[in-house]
VOPAGU-2260 file (C-alpha; in pm, 1 decimal, decimal comma):
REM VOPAGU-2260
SITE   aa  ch    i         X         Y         Z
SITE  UNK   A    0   -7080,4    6601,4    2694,3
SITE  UNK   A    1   -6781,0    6407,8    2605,5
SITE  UNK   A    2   -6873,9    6078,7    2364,7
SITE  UNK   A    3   -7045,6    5873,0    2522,3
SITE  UNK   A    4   -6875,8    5539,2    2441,3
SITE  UNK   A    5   -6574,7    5674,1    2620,6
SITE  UNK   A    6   -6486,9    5712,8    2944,8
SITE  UNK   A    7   -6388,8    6041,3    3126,5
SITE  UNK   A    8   -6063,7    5896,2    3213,1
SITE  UNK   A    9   -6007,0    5721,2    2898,4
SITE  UNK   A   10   -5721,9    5895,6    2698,3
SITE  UNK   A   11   -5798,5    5977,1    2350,0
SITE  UNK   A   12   -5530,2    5899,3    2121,5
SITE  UNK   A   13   -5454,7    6195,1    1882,5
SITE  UNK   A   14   -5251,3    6068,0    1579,7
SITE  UNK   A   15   -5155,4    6303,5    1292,5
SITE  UNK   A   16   -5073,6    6127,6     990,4
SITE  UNK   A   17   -4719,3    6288,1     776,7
SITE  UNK   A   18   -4409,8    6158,2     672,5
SITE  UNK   A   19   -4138,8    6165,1     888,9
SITE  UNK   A   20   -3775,7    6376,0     733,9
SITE  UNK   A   21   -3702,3    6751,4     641,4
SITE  UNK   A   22   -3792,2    6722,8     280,3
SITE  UNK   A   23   -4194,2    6644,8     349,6
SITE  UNK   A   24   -4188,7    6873,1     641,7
SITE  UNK   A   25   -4359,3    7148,2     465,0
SITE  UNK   A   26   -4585,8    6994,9     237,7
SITE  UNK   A   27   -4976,9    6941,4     244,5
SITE  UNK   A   28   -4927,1    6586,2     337,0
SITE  UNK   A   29   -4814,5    6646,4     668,8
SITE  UNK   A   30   -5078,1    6868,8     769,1
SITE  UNK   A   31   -5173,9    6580,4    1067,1
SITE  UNK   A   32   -4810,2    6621,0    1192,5
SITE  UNK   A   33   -4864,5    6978,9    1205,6
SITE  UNK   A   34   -5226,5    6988,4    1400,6
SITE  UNK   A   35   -5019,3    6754,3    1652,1
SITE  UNK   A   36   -4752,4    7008,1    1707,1
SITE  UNK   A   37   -4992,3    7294,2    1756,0
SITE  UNK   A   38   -5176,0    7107,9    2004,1
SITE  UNK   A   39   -4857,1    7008,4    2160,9
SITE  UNK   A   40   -4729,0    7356,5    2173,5
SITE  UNK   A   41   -5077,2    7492,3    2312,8
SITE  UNK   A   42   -5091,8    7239,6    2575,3
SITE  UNK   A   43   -4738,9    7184,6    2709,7
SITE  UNK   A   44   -4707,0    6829,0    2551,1
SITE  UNK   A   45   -4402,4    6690,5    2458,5
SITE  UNK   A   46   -4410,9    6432,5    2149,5
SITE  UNK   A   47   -4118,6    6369,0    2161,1
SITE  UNK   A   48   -4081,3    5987,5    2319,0
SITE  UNK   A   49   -4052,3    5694,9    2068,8
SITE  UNK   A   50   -4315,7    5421,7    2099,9
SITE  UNK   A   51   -4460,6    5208,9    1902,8
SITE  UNK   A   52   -4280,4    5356,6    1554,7
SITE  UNK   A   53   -4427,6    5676,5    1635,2
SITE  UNK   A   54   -4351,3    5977,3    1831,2
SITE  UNK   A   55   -4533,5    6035,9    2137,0
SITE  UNK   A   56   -4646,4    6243,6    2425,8
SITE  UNK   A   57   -4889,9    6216,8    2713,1
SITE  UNK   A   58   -5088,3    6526,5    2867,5
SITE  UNK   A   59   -5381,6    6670,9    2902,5
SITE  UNK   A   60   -5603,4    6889,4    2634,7
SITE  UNK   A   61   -5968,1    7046,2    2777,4
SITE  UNK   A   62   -5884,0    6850,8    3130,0
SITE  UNK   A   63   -5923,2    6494,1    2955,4
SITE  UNK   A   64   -5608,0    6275,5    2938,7
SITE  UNK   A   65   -5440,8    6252,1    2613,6
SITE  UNK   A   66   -5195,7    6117,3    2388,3
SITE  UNK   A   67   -5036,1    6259,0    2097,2
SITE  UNK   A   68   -4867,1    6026,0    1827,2
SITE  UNK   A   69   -4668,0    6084,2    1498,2
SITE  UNK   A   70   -4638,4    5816,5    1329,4
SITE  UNK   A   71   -4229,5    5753,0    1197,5
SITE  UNK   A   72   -4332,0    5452,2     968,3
SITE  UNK   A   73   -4419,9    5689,6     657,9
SITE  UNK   A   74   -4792,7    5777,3     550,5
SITE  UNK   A   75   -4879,9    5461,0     353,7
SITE  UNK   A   76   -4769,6    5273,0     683,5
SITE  UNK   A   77   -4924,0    5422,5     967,2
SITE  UNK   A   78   -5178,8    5101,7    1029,6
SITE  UNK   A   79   -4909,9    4942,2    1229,8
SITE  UNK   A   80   -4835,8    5190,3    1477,5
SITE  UNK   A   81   -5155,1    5330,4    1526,7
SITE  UNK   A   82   -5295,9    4970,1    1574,9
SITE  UNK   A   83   -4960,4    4896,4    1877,9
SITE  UNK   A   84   -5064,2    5240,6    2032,4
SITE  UNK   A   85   -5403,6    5156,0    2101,8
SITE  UNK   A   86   -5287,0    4802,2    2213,3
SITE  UNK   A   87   -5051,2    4934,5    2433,0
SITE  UNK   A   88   -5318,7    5140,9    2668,2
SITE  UNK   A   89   -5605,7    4892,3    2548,7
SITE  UNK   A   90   -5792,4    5154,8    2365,1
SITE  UNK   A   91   -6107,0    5127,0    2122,6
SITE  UNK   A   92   -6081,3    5264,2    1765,5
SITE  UNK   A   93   -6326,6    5489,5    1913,0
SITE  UNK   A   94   -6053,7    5660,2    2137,7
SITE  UNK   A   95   -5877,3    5723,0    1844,5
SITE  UNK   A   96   -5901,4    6085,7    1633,6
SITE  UNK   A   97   -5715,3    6053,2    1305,2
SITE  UNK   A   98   -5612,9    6425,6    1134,5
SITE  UNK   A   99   -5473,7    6399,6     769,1
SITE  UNK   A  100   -5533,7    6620,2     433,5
SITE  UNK   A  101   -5765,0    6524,7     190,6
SITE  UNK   A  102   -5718,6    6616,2    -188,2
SITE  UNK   A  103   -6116,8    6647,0    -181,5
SITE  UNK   A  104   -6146,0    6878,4      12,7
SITE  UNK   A  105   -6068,6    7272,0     -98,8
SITE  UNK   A  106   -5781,5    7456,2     102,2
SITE  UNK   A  107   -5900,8    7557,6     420,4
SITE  UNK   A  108   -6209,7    7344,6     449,0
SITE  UNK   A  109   -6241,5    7112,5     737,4
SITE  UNK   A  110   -6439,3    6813,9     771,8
SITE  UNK   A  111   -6497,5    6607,2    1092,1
SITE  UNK   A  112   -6682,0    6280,1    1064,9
SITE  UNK   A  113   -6721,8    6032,3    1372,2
SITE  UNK   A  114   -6685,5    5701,9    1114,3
SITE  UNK   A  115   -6624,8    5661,6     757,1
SITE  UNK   A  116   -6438,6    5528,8     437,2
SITE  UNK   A  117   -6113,5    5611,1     325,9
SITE  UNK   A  118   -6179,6    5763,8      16,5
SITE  UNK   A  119   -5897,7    5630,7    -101,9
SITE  UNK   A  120   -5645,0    5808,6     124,6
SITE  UNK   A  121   -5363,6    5495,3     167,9
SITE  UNK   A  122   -5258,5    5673,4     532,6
SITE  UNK   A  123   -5592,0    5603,7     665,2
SITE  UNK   A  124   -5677,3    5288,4     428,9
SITE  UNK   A  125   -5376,9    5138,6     629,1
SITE  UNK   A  126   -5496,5    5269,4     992,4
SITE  UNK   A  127   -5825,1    5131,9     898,2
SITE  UNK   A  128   -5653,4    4798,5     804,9
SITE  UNK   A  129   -5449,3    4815,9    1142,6
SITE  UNK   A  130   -5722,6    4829,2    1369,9
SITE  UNK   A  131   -5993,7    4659,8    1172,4
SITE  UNK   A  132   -6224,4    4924,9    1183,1
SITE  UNK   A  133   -6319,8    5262,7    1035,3
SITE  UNK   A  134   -6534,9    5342,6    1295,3
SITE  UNK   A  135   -6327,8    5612,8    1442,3
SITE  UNK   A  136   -6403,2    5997,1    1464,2
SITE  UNK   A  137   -6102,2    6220,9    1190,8
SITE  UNK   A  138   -6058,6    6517,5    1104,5
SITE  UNK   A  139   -5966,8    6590,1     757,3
SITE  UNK   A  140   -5822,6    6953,6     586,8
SITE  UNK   A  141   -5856,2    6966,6     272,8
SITE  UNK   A  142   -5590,9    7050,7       4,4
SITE  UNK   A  143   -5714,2    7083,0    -331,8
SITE  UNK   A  144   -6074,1    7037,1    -410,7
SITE  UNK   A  145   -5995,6    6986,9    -783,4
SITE  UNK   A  146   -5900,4    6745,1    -979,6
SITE  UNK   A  147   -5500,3    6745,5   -1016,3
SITE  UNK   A  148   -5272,4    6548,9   -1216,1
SITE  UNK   A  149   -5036,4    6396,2   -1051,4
SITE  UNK   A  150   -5160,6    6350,3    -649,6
SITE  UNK   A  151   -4868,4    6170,1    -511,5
SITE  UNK   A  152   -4676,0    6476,8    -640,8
SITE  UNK   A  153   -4941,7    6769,4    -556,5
SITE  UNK   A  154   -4944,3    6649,8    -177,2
SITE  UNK   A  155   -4533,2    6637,2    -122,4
SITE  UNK   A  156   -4500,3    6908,8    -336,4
SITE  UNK   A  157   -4408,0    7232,6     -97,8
SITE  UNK   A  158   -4688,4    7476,0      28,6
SITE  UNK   A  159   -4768,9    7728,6    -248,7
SITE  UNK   A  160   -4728,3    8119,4    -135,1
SITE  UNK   A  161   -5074,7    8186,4     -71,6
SITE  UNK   A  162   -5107,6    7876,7     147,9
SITE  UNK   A  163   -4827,1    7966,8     365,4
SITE  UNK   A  164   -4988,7    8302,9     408,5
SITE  UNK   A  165   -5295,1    8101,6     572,6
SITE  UNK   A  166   -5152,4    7789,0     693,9
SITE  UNK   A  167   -5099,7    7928,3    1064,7
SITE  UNK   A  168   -5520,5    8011,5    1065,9
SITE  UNK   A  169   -5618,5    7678,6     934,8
SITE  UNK   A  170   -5366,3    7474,6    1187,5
SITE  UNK   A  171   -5492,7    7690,3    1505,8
SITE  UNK   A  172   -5875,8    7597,0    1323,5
SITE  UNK   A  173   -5787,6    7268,5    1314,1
SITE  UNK   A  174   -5641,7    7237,5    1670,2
SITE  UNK   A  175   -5924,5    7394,3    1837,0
SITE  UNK   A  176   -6144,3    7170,0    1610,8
SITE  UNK   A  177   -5952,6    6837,3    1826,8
SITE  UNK   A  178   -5979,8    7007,2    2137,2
SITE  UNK   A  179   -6388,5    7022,9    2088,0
SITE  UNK   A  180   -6413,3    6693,5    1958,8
SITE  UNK   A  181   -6258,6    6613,3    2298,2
SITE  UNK   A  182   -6412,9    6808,6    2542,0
SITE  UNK   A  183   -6771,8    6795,1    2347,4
SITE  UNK   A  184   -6789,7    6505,9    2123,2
SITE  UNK   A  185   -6779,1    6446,6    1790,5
SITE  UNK   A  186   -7165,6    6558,0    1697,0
SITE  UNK   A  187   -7091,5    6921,4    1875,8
SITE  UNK   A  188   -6732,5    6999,9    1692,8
SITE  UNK   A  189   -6923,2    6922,4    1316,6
SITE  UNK   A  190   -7137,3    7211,5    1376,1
SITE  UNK   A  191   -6888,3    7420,4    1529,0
SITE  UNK   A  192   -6593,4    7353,8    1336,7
SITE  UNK   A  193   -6689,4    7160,3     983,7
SITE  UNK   A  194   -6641,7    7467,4     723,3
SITE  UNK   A  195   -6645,6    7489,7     337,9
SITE  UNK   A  196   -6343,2    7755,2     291,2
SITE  UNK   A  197   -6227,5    8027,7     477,1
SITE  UNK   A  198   -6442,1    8195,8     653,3
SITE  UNK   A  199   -6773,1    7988,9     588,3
SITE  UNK   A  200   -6839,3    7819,5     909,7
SITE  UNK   A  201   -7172,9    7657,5     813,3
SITE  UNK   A  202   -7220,9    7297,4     893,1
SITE  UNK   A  203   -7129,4    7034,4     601,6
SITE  UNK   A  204   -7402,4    6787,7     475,0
């Protein structure tokens, strides 16, 4: 069942965090922009309407009503807009499902949580700021896993070779991995879709 806190014919919001412009469109730090395009590709959605500094488009994904959001105002921003979307259809931060990278995380591993901190990610420190809450379910892809040395420069740095090779798997992964959190809930889509690396679909502690 659907979460529980939500109505059937409450829309979920969808927001994919990025940076708008060519020169971060292929970079790790726009993996959230690029889960929202999948799932706007897979389910005839068009984000392409401007509202509330982000783009948008309405639809359906698993027959619940939807909205899909990219926010224009640059990753470190994103509070703002995220907060005047869910205004705008009087939404709870529970309708919302925030998808960003996460240098924590090792490439390919996913991680859905229903609530949580930042972990010092400034694109969700600021949604969390927006809408006064981090108790909101997100999805998070990890990038690195390591420690690097510059991370401002590692995440808008282009994909590497052997990323590109499996970005299109880990973008349909993480697509499907919305589409269950909306059709099942959050608690059913951890222990379907929360993985270590490729191929290891085990649940995360």
């Amino acid at each position: 069942m659907p979460d529980s806190a939500i109505g059937a014919d409450s829309p979920r919001l969808v927001v994919g965090l990025g940076n708008p412009g060519r020169r971060y469109e292929n970079t790790p730090h726009n993996l959230g922009f690029m889960v929202v395009d999948v799932l706007a590709r897979r389910y005839g959605i068009r984000v392409a309407r401007r509202e509330c500094s982000a783009l948008v488009g309405s639809g359906r994904i698993e027959e619940r009503p939807v909205v899909l959001a990219k926010p224009q105002t640059y990753m470190n921003a994103s509070g703002g807009s995220v907060r005047a979307l869910l205004a705008s259809r009087g939404l709870v931060p529970q309708s919302l499902i925030l998808v960003y990278d996460d240098l924590d995380l090792p490439w390919t591993a996913v991680r859905i949580r229903a609530r949580g901190s930042a972990g010092g990610h400034h694109g969700v420190e600021s949604v969390s700021a927006g809408i006064g809450s981090t108790d909101f379910p997100r999805l998070r892809l990890g990038i690195a896993g390591y420690r690097v040395g510059d991370g401002a420069e590692f995440v808008l740095a282009p994909f590497k070779r052997a990323q590109k090779k499996e970005l299109d798997e880990v973008l349909d992964y993480a697509s499907a991995a919305v589409a269950s959190i909306i059709s099942a809930g959050v608690e059913k889509a951890m222990t379907m879709f929360n993985r270590r690396a490729s191929g290891d679909t085990a649940e995360e502690e």
